[in-house]
Predicted model as a PDB file, atoms N, CA, C, CB and O in Angstrom, pLDDT in the B-factor column:
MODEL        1                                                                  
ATOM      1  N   UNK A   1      -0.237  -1.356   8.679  1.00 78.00           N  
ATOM      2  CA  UNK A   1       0.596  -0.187   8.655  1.00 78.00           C  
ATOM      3  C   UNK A   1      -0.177   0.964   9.296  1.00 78.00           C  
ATOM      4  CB  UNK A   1       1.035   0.155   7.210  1.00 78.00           C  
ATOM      5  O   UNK A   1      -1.328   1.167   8.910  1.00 78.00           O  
ATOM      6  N   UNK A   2       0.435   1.837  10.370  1.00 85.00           N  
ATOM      7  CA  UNK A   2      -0.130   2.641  10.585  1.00 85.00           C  
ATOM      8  C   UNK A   2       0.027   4.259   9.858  1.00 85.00           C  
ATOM      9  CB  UNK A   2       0.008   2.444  11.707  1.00 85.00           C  
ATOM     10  O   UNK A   2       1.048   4.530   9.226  1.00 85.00           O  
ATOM     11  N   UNK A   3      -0.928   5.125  10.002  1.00 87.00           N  
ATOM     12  CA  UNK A   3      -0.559   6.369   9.181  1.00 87.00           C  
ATOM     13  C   UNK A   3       0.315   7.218  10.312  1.00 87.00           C  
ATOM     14  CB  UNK A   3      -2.048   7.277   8.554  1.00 87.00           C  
ATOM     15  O   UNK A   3       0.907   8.252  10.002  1.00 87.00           O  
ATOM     16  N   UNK A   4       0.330   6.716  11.545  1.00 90.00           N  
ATOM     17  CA  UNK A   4       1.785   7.920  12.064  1.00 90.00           C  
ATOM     18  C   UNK A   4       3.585   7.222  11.620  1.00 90.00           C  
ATOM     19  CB  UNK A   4       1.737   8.059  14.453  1.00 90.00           C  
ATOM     20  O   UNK A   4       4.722   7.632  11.852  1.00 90.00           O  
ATOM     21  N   UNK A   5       3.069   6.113  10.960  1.00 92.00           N  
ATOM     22  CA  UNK A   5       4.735   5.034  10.413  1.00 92.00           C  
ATOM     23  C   UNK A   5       4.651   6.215   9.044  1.00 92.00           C  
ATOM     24  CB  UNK A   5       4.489   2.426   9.748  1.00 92.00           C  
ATOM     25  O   UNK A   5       5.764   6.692   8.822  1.00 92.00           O  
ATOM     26  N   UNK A   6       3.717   6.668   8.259  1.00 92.00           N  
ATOM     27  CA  UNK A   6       3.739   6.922   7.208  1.00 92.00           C  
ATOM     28  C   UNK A   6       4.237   8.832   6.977  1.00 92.00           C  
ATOM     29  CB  UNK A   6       2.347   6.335   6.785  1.00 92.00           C  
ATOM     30  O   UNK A   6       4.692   9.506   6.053  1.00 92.00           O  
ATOM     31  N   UNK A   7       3.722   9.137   8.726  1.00 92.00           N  
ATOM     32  CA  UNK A   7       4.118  10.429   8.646  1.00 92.00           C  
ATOM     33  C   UNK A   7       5.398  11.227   8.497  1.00 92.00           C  
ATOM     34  CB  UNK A   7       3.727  10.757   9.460  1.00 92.00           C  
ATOM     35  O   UNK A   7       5.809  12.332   8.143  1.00 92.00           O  
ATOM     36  N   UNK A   8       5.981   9.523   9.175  1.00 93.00           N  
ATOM     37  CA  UNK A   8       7.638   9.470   9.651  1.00 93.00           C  
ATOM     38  C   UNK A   8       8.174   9.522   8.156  1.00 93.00           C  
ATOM     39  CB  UNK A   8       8.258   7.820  10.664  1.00 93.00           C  
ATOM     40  O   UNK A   8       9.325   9.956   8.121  1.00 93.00           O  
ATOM     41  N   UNK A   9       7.801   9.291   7.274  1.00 94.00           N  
ATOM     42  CA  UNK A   9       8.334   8.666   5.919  1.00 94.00           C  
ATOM     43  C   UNK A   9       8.740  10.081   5.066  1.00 94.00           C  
ATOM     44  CB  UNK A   9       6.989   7.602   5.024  1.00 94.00           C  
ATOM     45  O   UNK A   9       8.189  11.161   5.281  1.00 94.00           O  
ATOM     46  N   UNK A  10       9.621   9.905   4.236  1.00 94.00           N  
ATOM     47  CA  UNK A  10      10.262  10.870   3.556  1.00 94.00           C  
ATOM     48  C   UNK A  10       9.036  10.461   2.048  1.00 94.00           C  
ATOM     49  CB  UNK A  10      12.299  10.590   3.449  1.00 94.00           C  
ATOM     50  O   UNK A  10       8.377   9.439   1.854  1.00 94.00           O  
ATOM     51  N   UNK A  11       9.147  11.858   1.142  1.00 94.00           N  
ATOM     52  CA  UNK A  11       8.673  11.109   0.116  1.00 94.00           C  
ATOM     53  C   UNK A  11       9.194  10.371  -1.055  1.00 94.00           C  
ATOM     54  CB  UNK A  11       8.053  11.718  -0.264  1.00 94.00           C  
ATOM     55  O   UNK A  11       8.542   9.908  -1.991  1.00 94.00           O  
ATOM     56  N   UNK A  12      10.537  10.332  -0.845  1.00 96.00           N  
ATOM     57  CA  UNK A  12      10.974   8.699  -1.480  1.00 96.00           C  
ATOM     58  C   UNK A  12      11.170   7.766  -1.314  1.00 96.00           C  
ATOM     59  CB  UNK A  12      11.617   8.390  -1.879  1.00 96.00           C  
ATOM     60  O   UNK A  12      11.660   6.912  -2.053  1.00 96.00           O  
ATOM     61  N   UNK A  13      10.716   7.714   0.033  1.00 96.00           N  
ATOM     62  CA  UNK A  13      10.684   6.258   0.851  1.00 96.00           C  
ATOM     63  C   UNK A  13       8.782   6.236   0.579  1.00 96.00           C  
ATOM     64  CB  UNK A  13      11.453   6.353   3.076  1.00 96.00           C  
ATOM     65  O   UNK A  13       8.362   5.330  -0.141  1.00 96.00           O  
ATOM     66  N   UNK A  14       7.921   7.077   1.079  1.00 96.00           N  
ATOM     67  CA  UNK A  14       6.439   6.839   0.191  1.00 96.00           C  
ATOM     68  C   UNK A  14       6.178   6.425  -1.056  1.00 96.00           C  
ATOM     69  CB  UNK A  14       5.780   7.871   0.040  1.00 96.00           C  
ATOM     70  O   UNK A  14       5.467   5.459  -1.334  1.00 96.00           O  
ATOM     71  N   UNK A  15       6.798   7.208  -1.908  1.00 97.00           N  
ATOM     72  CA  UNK A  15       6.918   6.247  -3.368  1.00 97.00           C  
ATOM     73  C   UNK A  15       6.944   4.983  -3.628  1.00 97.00           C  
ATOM     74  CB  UNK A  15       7.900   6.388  -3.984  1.00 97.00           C  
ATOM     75  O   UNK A  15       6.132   4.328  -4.282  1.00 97.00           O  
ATOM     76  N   UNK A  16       8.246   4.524  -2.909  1.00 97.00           N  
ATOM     77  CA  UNK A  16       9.193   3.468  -2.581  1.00 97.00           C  
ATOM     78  C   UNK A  16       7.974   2.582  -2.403  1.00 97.00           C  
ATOM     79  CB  UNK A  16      10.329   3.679  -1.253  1.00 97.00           C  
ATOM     80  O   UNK A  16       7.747   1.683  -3.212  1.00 97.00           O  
ATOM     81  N   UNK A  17       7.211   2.807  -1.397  1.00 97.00           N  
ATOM     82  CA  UNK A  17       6.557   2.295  -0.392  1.00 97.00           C  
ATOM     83  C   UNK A  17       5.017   1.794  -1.574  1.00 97.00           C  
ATOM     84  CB  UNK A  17       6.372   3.628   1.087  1.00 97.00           C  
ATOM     85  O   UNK A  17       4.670   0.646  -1.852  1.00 97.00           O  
ATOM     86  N   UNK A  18       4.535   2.782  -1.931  1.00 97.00           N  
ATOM     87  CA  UNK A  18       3.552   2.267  -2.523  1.00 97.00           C  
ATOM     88  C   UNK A  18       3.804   1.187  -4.005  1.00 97.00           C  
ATOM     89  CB  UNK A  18       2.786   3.496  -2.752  1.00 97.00           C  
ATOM     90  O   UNK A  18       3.083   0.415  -4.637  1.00 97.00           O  
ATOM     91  N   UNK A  19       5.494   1.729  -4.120  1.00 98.00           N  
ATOM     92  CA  UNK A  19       5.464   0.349  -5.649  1.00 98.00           C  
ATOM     93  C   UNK A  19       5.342  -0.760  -4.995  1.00 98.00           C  
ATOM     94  CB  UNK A  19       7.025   0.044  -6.793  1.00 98.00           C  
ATOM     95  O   UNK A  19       4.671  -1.717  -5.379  1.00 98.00           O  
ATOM     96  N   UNK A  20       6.016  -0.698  -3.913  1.00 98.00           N  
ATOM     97  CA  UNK A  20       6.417  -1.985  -2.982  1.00 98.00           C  
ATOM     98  C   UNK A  20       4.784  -2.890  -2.836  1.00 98.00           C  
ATOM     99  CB  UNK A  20       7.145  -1.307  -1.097  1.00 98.00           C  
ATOM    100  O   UNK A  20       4.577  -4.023  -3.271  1.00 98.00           O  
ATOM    101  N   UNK A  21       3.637  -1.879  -1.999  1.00 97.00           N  
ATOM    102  CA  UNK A  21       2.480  -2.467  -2.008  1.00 97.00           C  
ATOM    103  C   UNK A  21       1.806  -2.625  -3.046  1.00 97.00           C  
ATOM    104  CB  UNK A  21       1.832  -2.021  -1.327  1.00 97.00           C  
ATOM    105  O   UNK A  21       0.844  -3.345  -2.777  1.00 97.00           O  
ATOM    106  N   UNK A  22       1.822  -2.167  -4.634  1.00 98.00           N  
ATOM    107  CA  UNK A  22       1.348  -1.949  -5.832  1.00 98.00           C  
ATOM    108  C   UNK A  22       1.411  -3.559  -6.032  1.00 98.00           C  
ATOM    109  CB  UNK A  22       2.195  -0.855  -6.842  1.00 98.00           C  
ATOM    110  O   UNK A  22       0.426  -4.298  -5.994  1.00 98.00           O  
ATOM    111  N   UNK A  23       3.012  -4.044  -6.295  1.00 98.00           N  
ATOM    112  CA  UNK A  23       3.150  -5.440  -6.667  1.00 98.00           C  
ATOM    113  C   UNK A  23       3.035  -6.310  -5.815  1.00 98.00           C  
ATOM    114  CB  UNK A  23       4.172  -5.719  -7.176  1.00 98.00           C  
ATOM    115  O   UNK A  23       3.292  -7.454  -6.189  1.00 98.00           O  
ATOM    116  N   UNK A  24       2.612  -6.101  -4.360  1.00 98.00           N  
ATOM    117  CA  UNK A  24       2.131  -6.852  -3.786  1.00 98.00           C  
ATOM    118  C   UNK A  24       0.788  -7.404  -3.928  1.00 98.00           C  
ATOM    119  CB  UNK A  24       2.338  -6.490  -2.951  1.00 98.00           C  
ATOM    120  O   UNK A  24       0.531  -8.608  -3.907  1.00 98.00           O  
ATOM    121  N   UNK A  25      -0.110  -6.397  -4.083  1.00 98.00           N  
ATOM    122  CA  UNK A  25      -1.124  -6.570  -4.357  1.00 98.00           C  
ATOM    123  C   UNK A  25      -1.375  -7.379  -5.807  1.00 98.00           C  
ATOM    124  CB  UNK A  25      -1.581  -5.415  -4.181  1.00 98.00           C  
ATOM    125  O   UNK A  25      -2.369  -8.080  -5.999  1.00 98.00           O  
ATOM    126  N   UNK A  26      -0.394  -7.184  -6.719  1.00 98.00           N  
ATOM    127  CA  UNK A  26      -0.560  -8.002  -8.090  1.00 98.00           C  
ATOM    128  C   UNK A  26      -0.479  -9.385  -7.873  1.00 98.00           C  
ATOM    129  CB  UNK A  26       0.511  -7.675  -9.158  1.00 98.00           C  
ATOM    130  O   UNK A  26      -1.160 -10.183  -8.518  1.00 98.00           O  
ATOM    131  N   UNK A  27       0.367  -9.733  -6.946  1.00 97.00           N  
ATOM    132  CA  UNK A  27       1.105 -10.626  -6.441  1.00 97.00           C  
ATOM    133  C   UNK A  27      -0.140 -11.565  -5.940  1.00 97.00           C  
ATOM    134  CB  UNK A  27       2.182 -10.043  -5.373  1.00 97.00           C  
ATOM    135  O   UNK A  27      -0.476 -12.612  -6.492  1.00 97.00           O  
ATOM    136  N   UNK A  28      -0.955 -10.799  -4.415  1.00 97.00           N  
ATOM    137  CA  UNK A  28      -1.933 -11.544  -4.265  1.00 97.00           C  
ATOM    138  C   UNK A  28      -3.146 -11.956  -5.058  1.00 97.00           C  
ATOM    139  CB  UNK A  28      -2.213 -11.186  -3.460  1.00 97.00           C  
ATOM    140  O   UNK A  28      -3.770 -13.002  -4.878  1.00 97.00           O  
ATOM    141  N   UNK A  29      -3.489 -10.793  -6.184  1.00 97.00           N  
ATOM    142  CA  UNK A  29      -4.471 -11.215  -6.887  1.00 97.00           C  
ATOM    143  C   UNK A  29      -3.935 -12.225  -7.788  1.00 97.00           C  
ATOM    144  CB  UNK A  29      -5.126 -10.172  -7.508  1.00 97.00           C  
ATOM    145  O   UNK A  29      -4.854 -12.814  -8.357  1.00 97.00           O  
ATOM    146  N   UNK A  30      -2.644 -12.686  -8.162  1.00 96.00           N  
ATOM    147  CA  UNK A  30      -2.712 -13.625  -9.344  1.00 96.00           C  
ATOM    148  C   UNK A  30      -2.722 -15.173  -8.157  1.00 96.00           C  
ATOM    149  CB  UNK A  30      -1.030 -13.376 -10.713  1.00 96.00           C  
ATOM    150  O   UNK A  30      -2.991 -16.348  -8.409  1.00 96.00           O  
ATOM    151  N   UNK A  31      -2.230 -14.376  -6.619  1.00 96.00           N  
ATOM    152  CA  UNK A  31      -2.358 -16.096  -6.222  1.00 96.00           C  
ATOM    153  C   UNK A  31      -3.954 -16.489  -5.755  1.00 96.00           C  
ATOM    154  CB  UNK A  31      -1.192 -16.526  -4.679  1.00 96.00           C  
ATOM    155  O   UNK A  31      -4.300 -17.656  -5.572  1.00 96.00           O  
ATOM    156  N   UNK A  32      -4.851 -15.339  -5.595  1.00 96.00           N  
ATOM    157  CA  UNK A  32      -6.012 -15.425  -5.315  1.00 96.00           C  
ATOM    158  C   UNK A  32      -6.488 -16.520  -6.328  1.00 96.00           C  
ATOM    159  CB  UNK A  32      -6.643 -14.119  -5.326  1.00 96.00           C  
ATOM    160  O   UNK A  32      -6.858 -17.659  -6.044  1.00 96.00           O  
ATOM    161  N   UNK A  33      -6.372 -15.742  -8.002  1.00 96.00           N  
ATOM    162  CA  UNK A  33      -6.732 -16.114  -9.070  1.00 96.00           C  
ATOM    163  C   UNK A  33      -6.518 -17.783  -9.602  1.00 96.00           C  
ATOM    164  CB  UNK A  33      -6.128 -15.177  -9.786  1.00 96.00           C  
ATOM    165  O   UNK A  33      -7.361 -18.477 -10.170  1.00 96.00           O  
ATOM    166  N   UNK A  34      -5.060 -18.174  -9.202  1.00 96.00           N  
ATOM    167  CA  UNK A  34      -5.083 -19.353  -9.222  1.00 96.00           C  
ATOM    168  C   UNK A  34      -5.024 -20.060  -8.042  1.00 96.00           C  
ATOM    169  CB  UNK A  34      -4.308 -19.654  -9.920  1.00 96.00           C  
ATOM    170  O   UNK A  34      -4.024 -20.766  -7.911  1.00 96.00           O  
ATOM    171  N   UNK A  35      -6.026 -20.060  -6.932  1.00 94.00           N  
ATOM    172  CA  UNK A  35      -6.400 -20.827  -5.748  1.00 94.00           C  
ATOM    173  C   UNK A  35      -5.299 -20.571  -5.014  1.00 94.00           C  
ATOM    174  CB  UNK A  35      -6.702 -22.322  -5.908  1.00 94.00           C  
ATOM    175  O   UNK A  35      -5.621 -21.404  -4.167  1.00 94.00           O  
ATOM    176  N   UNK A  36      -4.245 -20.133  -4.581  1.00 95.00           N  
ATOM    177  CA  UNK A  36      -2.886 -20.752  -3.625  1.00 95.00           C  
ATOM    178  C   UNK A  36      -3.109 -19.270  -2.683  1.00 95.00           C  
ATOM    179  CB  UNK A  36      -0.827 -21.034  -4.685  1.00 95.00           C  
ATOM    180  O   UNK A  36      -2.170 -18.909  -1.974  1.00 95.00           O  
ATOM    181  N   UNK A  37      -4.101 -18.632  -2.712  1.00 93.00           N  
ATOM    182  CA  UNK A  37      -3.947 -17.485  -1.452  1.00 93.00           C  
ATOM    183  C   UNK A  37      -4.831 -18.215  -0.487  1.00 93.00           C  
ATOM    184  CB  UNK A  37      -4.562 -15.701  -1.785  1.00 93.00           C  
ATOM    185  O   UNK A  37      -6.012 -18.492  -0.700  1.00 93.00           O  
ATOM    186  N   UNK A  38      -4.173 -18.491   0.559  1.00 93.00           N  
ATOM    187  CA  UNK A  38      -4.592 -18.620   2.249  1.00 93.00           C  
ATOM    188  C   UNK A  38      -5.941 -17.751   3.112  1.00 93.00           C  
ATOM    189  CB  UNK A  38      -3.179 -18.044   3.058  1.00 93.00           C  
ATOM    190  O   UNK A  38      -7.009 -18.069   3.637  1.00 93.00           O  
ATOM    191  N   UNK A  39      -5.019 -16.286   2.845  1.00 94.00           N  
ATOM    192  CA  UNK A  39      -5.861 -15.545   3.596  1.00 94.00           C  
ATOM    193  C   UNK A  39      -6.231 -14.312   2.589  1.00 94.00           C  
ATOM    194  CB  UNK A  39      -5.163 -15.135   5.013  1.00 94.00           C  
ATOM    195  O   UNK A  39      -5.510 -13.383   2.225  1.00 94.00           O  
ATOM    196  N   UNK A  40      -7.736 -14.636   2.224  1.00 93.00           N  
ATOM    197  CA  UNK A  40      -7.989 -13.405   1.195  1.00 93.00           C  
ATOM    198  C   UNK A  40      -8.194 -12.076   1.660  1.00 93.00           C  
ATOM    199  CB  UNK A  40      -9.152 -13.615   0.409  1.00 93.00           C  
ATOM    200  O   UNK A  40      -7.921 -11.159   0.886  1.00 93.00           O  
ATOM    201  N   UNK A  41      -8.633 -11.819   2.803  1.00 96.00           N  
ATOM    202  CA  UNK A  41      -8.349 -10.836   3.730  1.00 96.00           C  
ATOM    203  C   UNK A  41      -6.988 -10.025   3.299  1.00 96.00           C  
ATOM    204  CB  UNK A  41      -8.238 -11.522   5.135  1.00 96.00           C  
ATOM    205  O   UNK A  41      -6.966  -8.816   3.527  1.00 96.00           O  
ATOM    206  N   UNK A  42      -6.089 -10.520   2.811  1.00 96.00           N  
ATOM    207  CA  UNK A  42      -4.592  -9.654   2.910  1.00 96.00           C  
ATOM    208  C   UNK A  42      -5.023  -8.940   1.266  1.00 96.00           C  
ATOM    209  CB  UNK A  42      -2.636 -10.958   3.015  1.00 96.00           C  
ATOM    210  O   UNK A  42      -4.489  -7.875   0.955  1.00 96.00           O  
ATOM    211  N   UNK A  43      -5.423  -9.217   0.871  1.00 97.00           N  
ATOM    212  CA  UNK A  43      -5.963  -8.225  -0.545  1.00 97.00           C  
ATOM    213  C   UNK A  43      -6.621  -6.835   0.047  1.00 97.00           C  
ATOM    214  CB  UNK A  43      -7.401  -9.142  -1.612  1.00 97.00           C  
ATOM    215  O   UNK A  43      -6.294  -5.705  -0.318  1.00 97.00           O  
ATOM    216  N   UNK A  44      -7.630  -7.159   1.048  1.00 97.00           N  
ATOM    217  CA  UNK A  44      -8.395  -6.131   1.925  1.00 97.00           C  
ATOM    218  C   UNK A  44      -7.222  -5.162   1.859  1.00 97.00           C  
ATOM    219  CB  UNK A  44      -8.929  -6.640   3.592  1.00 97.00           C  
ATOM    220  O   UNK A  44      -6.984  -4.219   1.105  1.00 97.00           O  
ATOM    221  N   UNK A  45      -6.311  -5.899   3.284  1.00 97.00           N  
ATOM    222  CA  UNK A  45      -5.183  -4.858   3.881  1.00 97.00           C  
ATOM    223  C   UNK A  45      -4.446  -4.122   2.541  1.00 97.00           C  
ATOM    224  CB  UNK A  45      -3.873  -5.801   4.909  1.00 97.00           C  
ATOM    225  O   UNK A  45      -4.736  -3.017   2.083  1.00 97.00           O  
ATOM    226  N   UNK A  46      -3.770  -4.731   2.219  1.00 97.00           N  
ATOM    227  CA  UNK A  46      -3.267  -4.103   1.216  1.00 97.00           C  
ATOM    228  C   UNK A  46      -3.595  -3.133   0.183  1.00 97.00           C  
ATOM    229  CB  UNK A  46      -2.993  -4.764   0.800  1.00 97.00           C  
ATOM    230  O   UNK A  46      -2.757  -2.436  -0.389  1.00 97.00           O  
ATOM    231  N   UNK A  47      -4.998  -3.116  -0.059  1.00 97.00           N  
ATOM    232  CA  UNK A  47      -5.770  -2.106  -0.764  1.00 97.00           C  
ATOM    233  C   UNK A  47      -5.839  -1.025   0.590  1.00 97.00           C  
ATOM    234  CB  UNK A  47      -7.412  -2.754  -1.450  1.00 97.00           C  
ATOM    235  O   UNK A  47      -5.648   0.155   0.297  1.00 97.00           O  
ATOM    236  N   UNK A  48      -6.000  -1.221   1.501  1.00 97.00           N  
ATOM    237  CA  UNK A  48      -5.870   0.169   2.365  1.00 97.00           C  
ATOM    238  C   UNK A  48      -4.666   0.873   2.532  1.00 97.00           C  
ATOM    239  CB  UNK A  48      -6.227  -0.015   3.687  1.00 97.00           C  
ATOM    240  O   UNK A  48      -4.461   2.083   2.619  1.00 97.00           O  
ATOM    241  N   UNK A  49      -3.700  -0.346   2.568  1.00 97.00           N  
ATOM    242  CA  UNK A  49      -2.609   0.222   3.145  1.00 97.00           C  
ATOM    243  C   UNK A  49      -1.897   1.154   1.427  1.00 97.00           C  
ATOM    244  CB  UNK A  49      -1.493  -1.290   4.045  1.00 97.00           C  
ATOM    245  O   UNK A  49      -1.036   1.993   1.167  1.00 97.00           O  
ATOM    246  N   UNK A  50      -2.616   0.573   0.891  1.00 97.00           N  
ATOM    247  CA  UNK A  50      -2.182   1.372  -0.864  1.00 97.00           C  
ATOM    248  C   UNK A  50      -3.086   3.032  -0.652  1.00 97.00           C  
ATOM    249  CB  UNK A  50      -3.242   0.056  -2.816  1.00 97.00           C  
ATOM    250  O   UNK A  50      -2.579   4.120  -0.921  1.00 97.00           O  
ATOM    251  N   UNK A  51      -4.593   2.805  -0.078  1.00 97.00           N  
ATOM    252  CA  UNK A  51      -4.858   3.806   0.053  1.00 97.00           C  
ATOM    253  C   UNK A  51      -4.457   4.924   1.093  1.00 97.00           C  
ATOM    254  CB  UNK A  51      -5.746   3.580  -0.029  1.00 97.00           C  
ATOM    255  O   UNK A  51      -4.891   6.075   1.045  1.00 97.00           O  
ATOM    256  N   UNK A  52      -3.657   4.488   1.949  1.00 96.00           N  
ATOM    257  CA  UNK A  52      -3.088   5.355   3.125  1.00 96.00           C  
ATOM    258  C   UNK A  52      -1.876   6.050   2.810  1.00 96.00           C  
ATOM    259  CB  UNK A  52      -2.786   4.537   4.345  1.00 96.00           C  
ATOM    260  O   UNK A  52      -1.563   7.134   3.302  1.00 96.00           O  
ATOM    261  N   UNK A  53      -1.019   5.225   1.753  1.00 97.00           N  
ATOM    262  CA  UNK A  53       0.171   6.287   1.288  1.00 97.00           C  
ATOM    263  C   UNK A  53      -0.516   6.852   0.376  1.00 97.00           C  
ATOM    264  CB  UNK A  53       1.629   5.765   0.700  1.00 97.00           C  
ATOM    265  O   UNK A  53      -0.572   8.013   0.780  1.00 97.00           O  
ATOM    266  N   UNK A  54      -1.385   6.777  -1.114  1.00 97.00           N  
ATOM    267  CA  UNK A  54      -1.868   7.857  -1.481  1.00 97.00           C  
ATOM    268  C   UNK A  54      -2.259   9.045  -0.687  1.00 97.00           C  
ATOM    269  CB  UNK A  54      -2.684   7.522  -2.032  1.00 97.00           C  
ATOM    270  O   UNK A  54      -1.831  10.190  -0.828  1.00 97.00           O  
ATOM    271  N   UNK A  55      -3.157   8.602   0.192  1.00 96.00           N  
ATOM    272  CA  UNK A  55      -3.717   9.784   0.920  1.00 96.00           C  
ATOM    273  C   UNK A  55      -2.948  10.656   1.890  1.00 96.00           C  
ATOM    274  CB  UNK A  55      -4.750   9.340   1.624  1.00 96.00           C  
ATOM    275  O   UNK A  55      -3.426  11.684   2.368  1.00 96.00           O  
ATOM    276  N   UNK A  56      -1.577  10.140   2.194  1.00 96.00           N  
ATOM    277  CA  UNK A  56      -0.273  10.703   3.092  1.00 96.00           C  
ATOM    278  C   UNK A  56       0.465  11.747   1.841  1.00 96.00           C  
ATOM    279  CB  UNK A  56       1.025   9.122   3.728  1.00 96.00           C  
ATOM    280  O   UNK A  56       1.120  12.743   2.150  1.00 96.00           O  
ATOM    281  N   UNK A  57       0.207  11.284   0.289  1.00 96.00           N  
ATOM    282  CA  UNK A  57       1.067  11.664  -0.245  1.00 96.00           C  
ATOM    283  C   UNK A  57       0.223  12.796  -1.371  1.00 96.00           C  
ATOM    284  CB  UNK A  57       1.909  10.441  -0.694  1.00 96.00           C  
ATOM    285  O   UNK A  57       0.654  13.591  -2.206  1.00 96.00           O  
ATOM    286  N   UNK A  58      -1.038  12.455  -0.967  1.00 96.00           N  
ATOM    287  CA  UNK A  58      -1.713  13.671  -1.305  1.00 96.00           C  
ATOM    288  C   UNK A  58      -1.923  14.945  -0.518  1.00 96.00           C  
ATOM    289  CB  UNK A  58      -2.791  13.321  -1.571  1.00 96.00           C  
ATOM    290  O   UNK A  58      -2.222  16.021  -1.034  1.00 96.00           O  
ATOM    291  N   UNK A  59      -1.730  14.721   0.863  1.00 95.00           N  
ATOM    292  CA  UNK A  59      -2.050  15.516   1.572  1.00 95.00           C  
ATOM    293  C   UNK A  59      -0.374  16.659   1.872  1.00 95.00           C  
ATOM    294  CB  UNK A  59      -2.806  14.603   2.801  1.00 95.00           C  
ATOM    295  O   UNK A  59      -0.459  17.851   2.167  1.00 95.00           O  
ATOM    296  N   UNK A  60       0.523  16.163   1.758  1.00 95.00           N  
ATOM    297  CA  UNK A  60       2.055  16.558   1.187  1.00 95.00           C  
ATOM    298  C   UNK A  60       2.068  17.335   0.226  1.00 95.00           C  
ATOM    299  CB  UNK A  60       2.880  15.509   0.693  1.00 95.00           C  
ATOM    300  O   UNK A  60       2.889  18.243   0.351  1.00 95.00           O  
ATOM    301  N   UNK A  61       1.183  17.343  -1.156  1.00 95.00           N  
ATOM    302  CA  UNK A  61       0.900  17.655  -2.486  1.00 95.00           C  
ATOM    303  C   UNK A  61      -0.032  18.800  -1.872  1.00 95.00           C  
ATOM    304  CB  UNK A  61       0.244  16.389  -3.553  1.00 95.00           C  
ATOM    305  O   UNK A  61       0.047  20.001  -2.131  1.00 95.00           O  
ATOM    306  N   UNK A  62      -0.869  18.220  -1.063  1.00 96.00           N  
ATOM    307  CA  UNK A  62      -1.358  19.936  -0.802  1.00 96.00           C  
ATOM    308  C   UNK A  62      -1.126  21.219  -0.390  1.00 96.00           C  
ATOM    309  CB  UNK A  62      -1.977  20.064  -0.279  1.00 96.00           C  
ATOM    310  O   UNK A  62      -1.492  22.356  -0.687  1.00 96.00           O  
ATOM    311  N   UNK A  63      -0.030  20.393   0.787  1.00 91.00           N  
ATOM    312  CA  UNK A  63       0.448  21.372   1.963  1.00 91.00           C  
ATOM    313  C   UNK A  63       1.633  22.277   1.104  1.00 91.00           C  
ATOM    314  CB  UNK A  63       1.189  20.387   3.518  1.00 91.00           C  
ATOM    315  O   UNK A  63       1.483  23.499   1.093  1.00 91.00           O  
ATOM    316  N   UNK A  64       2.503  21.835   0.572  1.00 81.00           N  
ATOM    317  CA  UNK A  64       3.521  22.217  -0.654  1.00 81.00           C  
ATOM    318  C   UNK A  64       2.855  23.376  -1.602  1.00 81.00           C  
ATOM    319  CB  UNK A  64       3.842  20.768  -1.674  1.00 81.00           C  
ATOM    320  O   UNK A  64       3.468  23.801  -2.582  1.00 81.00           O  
TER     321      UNK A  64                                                      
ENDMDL                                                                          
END                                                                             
């Protein structure tokens, strides 16, 4: 995901956006946990891409 996709974003589609990656990420750690994740790398992405709407949606929180 890039952060100019994120600039475009309203902030209830950011919200939206980070539950969306929240349970993804639950998602990969329980398949990590019981062997069936492929590519553990996508835990990586996903922890960034969790940290890029925080940080889009903090920086909103400031400007406000």
């Amino acid at each position: 995901m890039k952060a100019q996709e994120l600039h475009n974003m309203s902030d209830v589609e950011l919200n939206n956006k980070l539950n969306d990656l929240k349970s993804e990420l639950f998602n990969l750690r329980f398949r990590h946990a019981s062997g069936q994740l492929e590519n553990p790398v996508s835990i990586r992405t996903c922890k960034k891409d969790i940290a890029r709407v925080n940080t889009e949606i903090r920086a909103r929180a400031l400007k406000a």
